[in-house]
VOTIBA-446835 format. One record per atom (N, C-alpha, C): residue number from 1; x, y, z; residue in three letters. Coordinates in Angstrom, 2 decimals. Last residue first. Example, Ala and Ser with C-alpha at 12.3 -4.5 7.8 and 13.67 -1.06 7.14 Angstrom:
% residues 2
{2; {12.85; -2.25; 7.08}; SER}
{2; {13.67; -1.06; 7.14}; SER}
{2; {12.90; 0.03; 7.87}; SER}
{1; {13.19; -5.69; 7.80}; ALA}
{1; {12.30; -4.50; 7.80}; ALA}
{1; {13.20; -3.30; 7.80}; ALA}
% end
This chain:
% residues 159
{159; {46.42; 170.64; 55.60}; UNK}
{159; {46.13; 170.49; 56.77}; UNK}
{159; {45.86; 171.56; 57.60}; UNK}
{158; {46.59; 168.37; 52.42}; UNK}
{158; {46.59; 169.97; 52.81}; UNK}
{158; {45.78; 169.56; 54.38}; UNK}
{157; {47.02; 166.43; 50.42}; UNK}
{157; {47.68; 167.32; 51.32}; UNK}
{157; {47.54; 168.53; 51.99}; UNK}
{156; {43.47; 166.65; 49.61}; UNK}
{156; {45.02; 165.99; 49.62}; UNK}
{156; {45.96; 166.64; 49.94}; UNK}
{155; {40.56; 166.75; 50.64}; UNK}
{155; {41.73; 167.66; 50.71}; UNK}
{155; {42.91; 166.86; 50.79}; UNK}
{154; {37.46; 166.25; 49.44}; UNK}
{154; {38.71; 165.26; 49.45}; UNK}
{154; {39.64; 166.47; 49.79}; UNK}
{153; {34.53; 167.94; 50.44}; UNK}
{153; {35.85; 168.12; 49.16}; UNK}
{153; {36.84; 166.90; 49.74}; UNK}
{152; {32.63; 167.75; 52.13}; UNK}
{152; {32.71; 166.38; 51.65}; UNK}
{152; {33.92; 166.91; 50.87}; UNK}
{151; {31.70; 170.16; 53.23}; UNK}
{151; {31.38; 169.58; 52.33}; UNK}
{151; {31.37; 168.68; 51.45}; UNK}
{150; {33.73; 170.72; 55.61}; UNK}
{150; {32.03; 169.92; 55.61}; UNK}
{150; {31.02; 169.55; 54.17}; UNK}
{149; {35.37; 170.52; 53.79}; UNK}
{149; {35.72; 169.85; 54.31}; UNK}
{149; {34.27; 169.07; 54.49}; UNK}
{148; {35.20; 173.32; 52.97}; UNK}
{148; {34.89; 172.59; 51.93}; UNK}
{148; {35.62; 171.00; 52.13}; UNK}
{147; {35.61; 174.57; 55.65}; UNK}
{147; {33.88; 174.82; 54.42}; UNK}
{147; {34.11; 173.72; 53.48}; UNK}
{146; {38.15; 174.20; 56.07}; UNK}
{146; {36.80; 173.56; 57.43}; UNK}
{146; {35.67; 173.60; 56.34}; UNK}
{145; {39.56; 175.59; 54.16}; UNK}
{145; {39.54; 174.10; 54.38}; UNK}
{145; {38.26; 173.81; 55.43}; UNK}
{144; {38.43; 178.43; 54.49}; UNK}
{144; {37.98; 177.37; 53.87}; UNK}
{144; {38.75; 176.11; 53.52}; UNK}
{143; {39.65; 178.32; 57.17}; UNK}
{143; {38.56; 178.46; 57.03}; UNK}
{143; {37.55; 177.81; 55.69}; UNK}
{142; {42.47; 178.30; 56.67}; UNK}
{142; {41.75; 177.35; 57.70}; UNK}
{142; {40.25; 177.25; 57.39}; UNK}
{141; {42.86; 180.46; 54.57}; UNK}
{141; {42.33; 178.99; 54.24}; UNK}
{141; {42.63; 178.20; 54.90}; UNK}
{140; {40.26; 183.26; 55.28}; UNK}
{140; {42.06; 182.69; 55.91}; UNK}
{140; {41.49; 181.29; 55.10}; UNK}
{139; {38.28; 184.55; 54.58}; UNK}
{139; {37.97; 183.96; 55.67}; UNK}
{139; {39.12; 183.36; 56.27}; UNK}
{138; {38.91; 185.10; 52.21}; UNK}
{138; {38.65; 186.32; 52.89}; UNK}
{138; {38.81; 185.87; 54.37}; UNK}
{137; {41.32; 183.69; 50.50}; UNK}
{137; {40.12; 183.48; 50.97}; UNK}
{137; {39.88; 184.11; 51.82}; UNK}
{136; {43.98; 182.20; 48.53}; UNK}
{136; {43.44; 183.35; 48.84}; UNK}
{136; {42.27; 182.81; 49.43}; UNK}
{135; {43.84; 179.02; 46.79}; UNK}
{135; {43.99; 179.95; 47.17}; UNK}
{135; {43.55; 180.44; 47.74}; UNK}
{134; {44.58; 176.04; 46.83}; UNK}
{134; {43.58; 176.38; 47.72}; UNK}
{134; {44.21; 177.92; 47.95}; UNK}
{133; {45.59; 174.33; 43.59}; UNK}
{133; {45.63; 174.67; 45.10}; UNK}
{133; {44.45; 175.83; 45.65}; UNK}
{132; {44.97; 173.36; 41.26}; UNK}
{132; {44.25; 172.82; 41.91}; UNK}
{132; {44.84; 173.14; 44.04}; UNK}
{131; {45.83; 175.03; 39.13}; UNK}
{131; {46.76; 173.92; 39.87}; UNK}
{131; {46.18; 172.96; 40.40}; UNK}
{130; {43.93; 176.90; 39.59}; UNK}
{130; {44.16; 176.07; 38.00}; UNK}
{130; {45.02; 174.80; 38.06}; UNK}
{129; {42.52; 177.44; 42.27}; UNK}
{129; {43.54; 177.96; 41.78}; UNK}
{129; {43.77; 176.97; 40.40}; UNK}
{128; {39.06; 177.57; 43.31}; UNK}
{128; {40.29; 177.12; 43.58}; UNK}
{128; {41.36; 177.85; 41.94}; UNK}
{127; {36.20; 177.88; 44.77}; UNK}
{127; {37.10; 178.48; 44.22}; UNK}
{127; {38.44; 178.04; 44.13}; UNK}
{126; {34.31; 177.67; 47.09}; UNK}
{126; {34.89; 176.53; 46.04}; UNK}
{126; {35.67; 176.91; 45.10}; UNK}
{125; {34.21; 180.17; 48.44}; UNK}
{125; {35.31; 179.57; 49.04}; UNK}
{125; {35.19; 177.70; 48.07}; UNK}
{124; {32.39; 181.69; 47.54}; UNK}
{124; {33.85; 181.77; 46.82}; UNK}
{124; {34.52; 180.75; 46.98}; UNK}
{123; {29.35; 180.81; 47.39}; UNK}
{123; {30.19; 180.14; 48.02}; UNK}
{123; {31.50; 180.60; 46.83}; UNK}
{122; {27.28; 183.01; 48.59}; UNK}
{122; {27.56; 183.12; 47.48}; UNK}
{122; {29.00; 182.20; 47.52}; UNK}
{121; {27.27; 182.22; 51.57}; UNK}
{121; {26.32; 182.24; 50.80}; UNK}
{121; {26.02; 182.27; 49.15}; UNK}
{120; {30.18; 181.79; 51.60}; UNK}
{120; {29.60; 181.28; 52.21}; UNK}
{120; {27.96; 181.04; 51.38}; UNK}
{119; {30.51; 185.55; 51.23}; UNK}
{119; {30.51; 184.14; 51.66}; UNK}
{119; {29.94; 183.32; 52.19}; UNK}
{118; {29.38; 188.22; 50.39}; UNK}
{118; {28.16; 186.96; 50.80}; UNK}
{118; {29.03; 185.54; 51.07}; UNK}
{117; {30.67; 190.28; 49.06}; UNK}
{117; {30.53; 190.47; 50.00}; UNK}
{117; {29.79; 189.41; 51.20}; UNK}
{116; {34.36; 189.56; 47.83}; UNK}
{116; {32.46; 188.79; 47.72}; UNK}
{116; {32.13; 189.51; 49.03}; UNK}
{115; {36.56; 190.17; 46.22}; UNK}
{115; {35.65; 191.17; 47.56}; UNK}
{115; {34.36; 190.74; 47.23}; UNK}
{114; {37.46; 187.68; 46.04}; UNK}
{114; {38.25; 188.29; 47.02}; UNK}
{114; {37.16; 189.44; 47.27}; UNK}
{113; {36.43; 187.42; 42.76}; UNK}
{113; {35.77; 186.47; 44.32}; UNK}
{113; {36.44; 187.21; 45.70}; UNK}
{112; {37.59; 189.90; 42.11}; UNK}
{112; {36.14; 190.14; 42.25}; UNK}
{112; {35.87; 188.86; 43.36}; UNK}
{111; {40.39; 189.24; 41.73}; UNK}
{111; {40.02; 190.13; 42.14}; UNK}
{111; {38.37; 189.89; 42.92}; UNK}
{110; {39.16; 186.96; 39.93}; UNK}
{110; {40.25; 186.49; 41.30}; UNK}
{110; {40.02; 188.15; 42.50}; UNK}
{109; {38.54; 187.91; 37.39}; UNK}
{109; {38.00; 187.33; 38.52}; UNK}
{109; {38.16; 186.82; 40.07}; UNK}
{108; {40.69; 189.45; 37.00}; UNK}
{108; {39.96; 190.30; 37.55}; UNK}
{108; {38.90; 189.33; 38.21}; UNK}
{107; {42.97; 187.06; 36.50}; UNK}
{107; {43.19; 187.73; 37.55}; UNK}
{107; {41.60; 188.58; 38.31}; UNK}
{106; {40.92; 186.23; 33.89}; UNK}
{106; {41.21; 184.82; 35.44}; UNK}
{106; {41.85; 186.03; 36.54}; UNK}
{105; {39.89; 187.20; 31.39}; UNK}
{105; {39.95; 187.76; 32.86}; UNK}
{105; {39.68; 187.00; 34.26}; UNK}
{104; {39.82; 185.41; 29.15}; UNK}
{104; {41.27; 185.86; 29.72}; UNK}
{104; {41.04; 187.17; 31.17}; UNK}
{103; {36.97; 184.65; 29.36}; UNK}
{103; {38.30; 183.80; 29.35}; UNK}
{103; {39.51; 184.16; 29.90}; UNK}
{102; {34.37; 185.78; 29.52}; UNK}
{102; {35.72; 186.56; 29.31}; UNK}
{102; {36.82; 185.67; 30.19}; UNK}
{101; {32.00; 184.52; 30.42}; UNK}
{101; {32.30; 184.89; 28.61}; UNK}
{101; {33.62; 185.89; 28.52}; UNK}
{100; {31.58; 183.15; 32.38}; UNK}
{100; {30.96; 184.67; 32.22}; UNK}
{100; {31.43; 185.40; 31.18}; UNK}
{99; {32.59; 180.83; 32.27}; UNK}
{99; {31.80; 180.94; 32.21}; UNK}
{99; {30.73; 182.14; 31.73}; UNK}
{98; {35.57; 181.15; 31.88}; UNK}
{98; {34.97; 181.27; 31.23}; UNK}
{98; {33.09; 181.42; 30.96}; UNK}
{97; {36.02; 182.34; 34.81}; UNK}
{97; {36.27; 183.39; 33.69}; UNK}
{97; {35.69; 183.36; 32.54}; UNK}
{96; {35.76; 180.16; 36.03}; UNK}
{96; {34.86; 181.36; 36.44}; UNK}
{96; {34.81; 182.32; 35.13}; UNK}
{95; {37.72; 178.55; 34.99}; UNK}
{95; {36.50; 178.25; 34.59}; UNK}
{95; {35.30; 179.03; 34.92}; UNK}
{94; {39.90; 180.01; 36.22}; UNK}
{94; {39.42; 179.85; 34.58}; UNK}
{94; {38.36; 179.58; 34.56}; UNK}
{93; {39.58; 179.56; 38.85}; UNK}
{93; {39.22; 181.07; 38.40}; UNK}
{93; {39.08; 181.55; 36.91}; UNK}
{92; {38.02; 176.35; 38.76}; UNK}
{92; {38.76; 177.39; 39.17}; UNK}
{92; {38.78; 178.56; 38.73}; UNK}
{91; {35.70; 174.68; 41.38}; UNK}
{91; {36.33; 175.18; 40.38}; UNK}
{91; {36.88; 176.39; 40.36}; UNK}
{90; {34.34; 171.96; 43.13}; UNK}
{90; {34.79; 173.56; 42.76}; UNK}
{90; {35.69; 173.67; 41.49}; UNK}
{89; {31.46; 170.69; 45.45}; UNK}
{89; {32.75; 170.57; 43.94}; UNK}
{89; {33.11; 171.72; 43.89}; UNK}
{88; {29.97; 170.82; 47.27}; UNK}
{88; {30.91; 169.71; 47.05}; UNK}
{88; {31.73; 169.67; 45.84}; UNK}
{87; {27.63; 172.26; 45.31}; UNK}
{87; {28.00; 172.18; 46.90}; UNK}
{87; {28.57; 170.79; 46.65}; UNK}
{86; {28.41; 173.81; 42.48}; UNK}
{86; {27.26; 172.97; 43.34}; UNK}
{86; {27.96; 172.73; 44.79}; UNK}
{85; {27.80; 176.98; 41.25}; UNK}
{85; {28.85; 176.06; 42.00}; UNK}
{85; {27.91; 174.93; 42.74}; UNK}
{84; {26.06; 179.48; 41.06}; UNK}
{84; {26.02; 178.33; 40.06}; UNK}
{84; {27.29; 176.86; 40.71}; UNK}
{83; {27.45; 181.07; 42.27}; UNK}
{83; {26.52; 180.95; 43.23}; UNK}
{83; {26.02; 179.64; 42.31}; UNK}
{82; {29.42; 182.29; 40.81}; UNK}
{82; {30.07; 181.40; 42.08}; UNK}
{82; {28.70; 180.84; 42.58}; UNK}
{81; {28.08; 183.69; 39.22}; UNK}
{81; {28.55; 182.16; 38.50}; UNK}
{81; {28.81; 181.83; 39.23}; UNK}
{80; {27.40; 185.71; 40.30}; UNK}
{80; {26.13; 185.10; 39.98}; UNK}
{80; {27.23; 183.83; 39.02}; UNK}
{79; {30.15; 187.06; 40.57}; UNK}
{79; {29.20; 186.14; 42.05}; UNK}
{79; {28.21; 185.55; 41.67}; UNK}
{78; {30.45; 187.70; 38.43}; UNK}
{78; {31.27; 186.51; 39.29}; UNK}
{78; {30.13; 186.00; 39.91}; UNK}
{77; {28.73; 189.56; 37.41}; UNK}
{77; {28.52; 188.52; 36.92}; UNK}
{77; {29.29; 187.48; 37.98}; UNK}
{76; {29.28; 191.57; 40.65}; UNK}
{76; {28.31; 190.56; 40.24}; UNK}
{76; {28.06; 189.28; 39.33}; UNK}
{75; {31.97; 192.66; 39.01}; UNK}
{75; {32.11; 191.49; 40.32}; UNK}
{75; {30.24; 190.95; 40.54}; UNK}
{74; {30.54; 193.71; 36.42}; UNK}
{74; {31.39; 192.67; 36.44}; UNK}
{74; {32.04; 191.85; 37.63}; UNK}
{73; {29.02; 196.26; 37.74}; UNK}
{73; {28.53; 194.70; 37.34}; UNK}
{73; {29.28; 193.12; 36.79}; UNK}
{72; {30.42; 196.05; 41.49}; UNK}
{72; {30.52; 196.39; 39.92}; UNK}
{72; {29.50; 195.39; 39.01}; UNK}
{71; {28.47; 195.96; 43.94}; UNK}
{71; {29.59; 195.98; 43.51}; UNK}
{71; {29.54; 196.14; 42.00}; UNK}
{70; {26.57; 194.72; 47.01}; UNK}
{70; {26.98; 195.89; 46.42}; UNK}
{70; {28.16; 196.23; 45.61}; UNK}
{69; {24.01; 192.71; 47.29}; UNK}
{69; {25.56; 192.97; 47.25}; UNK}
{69; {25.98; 193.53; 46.53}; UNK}
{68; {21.66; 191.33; 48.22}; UNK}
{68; {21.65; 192.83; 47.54}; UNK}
{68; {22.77; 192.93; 47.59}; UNK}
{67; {18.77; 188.56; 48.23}; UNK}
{67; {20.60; 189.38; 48.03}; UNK}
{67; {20.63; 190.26; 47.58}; UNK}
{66; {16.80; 186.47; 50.24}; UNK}
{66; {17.46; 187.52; 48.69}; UNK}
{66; {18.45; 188.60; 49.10}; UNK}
{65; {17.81; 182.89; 50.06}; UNK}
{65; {17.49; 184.47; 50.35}; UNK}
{65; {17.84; 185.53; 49.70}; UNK}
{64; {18.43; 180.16; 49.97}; UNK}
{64; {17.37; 180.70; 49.76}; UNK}
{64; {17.16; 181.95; 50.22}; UNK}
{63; {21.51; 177.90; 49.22}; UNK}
{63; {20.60; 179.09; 50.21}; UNK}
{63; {19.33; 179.70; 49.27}; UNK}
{62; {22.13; 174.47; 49.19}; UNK}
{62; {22.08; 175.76; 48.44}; UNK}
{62; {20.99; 176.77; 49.49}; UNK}
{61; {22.24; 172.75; 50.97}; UNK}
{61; {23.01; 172.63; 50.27}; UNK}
{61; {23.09; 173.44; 49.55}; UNK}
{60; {21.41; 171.78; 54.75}; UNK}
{60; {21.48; 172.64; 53.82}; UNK}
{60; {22.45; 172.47; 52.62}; UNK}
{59; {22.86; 170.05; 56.92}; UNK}
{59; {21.19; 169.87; 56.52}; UNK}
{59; {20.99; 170.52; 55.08}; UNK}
{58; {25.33; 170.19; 57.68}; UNK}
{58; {25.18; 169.35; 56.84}; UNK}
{58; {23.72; 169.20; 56.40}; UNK}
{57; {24.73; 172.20; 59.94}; UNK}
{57; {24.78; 170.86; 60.51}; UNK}
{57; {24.46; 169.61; 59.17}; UNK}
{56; {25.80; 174.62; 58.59}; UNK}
{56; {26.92; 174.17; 59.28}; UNK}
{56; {26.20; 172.66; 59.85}; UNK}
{55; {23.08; 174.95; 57.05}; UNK}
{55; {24.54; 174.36; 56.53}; UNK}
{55; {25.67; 173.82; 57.36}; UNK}
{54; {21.46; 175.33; 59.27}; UNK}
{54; {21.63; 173.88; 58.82}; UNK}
{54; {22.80; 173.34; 57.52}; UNK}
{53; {23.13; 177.80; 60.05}; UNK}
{53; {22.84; 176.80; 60.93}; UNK}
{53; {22.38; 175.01; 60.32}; UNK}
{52; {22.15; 178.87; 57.86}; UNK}
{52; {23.22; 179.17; 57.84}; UNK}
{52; {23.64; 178.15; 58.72}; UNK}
{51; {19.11; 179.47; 58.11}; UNK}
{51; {19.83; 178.65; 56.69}; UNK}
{51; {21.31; 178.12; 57.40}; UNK}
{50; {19.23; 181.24; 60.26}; UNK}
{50; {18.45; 179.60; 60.58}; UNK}
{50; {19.09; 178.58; 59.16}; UNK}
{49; {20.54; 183.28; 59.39}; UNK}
{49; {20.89; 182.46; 60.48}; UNK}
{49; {20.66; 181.10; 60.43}; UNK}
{48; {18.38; 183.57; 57.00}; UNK}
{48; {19.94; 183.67; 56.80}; UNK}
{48; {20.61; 183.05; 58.12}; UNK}
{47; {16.56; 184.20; 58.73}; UNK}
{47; {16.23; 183.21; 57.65}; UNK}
{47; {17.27; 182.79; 57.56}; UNK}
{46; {17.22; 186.23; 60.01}; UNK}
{46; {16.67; 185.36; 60.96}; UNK}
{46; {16.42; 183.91; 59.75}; UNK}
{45; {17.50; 188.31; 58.65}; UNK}
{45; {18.80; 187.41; 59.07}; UNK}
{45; {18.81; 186.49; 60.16}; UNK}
{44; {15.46; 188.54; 57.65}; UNK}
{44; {16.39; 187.87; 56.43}; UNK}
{44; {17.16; 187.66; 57.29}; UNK}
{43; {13.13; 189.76; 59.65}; UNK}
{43; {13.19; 188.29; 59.06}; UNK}
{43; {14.30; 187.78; 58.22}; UNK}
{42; {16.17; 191.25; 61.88}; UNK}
{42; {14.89; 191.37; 60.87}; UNK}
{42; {14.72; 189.78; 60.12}; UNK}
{41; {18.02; 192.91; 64.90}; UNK}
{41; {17.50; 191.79; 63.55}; UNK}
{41; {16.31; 191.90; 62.95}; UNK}
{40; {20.33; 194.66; 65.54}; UNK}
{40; {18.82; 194.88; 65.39}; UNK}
{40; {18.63; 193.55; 64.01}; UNK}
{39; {22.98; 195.15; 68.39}; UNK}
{39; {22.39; 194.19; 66.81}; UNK}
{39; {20.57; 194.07; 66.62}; UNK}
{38; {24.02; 196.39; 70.58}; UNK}
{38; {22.91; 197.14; 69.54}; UNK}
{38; {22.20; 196.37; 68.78}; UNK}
{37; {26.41; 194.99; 71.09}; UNK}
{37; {25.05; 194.88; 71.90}; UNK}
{37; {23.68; 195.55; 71.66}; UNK}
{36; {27.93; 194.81; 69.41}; UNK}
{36; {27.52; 193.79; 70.07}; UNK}
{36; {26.10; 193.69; 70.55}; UNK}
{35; {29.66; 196.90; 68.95}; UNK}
{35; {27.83; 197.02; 68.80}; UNK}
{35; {27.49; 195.74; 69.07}; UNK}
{34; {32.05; 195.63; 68.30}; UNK}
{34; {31.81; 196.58; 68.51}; UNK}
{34; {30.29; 196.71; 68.06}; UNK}
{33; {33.89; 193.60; 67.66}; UNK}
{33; {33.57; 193.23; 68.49}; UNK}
{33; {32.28; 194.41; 68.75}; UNK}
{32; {34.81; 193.00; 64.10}; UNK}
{32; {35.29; 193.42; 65.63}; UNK}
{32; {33.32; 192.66; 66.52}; UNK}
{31; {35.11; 191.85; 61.54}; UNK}
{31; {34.28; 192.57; 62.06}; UNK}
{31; {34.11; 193.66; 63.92}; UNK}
{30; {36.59; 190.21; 61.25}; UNK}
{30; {36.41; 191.30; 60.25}; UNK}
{30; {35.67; 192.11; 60.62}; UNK}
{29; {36.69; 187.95; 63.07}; UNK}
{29; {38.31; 189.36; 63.05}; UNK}
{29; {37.88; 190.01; 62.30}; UNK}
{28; {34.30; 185.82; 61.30}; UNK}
{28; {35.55; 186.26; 62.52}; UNK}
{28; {36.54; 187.26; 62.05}; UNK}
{27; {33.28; 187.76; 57.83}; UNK}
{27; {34.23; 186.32; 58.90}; UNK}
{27; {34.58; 186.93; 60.41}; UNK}
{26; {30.40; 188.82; 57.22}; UNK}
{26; {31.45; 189.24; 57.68}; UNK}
{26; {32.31; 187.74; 58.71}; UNK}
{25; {28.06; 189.54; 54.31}; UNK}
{25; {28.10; 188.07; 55.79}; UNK}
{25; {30.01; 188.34; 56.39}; UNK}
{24; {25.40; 191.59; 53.19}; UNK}
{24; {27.01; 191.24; 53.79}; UNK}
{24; {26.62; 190.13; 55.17}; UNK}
{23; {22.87; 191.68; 52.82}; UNK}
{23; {23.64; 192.66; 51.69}; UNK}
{23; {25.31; 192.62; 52.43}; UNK}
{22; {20.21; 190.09; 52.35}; UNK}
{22; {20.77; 189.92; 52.48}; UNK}
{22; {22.20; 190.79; 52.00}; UNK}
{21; {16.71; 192.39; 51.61}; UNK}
{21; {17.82; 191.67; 51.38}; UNK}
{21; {18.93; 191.24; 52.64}; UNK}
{20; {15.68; 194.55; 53.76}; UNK}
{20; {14.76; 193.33; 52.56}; UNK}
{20; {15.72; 192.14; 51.82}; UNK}
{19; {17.19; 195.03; 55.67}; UNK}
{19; {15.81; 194.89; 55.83}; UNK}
{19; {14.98; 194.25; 54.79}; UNK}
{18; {19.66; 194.83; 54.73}; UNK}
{18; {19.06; 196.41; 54.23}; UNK}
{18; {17.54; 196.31; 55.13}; UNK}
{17; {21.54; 192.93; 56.80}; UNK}
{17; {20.54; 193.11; 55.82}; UNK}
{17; {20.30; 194.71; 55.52}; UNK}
{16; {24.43; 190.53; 57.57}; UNK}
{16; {23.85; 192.47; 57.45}; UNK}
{16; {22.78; 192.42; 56.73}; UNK}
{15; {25.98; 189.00; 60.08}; UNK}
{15; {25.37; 188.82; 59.24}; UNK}
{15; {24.63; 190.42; 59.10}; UNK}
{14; {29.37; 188.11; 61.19}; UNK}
{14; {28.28; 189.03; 61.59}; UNK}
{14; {27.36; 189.05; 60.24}; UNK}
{13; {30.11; 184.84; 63.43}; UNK}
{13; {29.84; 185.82; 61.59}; UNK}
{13; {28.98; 186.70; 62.26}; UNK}
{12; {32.32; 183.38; 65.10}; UNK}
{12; {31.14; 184.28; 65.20}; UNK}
{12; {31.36; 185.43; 63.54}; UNK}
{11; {33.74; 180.35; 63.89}; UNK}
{11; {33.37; 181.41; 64.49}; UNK}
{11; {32.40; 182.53; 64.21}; UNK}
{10; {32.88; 178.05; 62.81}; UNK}
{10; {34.15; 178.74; 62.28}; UNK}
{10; {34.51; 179.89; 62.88}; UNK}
{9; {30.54; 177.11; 63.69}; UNK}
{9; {32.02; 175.78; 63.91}; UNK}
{9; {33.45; 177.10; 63.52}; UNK}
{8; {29.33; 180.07; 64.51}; UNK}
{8; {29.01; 179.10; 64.05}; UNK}
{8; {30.53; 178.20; 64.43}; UNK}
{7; {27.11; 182.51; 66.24}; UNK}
{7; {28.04; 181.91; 66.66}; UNK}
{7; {28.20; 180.32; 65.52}; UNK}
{6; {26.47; 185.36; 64.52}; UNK}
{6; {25.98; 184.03; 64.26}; UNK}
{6; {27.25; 183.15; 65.36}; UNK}
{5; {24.84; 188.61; 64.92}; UNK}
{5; {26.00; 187.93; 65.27}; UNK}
{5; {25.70; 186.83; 65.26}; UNK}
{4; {23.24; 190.86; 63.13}; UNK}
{4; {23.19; 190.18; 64.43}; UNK}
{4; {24.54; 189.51; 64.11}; UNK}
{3; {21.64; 194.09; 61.86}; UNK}
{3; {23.18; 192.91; 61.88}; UNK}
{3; {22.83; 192.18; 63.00}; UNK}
{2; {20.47; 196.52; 59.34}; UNK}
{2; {20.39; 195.71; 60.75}; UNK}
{2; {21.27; 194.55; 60.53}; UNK}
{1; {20.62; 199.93; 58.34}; UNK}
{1; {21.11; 198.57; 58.22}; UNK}
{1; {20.86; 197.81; 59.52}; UNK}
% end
């Protein structure tokens, strides 16, 4: 596996490839501090950086790299409907549920956005609660308030 370290507005992400894919994007605190100084990069997380960089400068609106994330095929269907999310809108863990043709699995989808391994890239963080509150989020929801802030979301009460 090769990893580098992204300094971004939200803090330092550690980004992971297999070498041909994209296969984990890790928040601040999830990752420690540790190999810092080993990090072996390759063209995807030099793509994945450089993408990742014009999202944080509002240049970018959907990603372009290939993905290998490792999980059930039912936390995949999720992630292949979170990745259907347009940039600046969201939706909620019903409408995840229905999309992927099982309506009444709003908890296991809730489950499955919680272990995305691609935030960000696979954007959980438009994900919201049926209420329309700002649940759960791997990243803390400072974090995604700042993501779906730069994305233009309206945040009514929330600070």
């Amino acid at each position: 596996m090769n990893y580098q370290f992204l300094d971004t507005p939200i803090g330092t992400l550690r980004l992971v490839s297999d070498g041909k894919h994209l296969t984990q994007v890790d928040f601040p605190n999830h990752h420690g501090d540790a190999g810092k100084d080993e990090q072996r990069s390759d063209p995807v997380l030099k793509a994945c950086a450089r993408q990742l960089r014009e999202y944080f400068a509002g240049q970018r609106r959907v990603f372009d790299l290939p993905l290998a994330a490792e999980g059930t095929d039912f936390q995949k269907s999720v992630w292949a409907a979170l990745s259907e999310i347009p940039y600046g809108e969201m939706r909620s863990y019903g409408d995840i549920a229905r999309v992927i043709g099982n309506p009444k699995a709003v908890r296991a989808v809730g489950g499955a956005n919680g272990k995305n391994p691609l935030p960000i890239v696979v954007p959980c963080h438009r994900v919201i609660g049926s209420d329309g509150s700002l649940t759960g989020f791997g990243g803390g929801l400072s974090i995604k308030k700042k993501l779906l802030r730069l994305e233009g979301v309206p945040l009514t009460g929330e600070d």
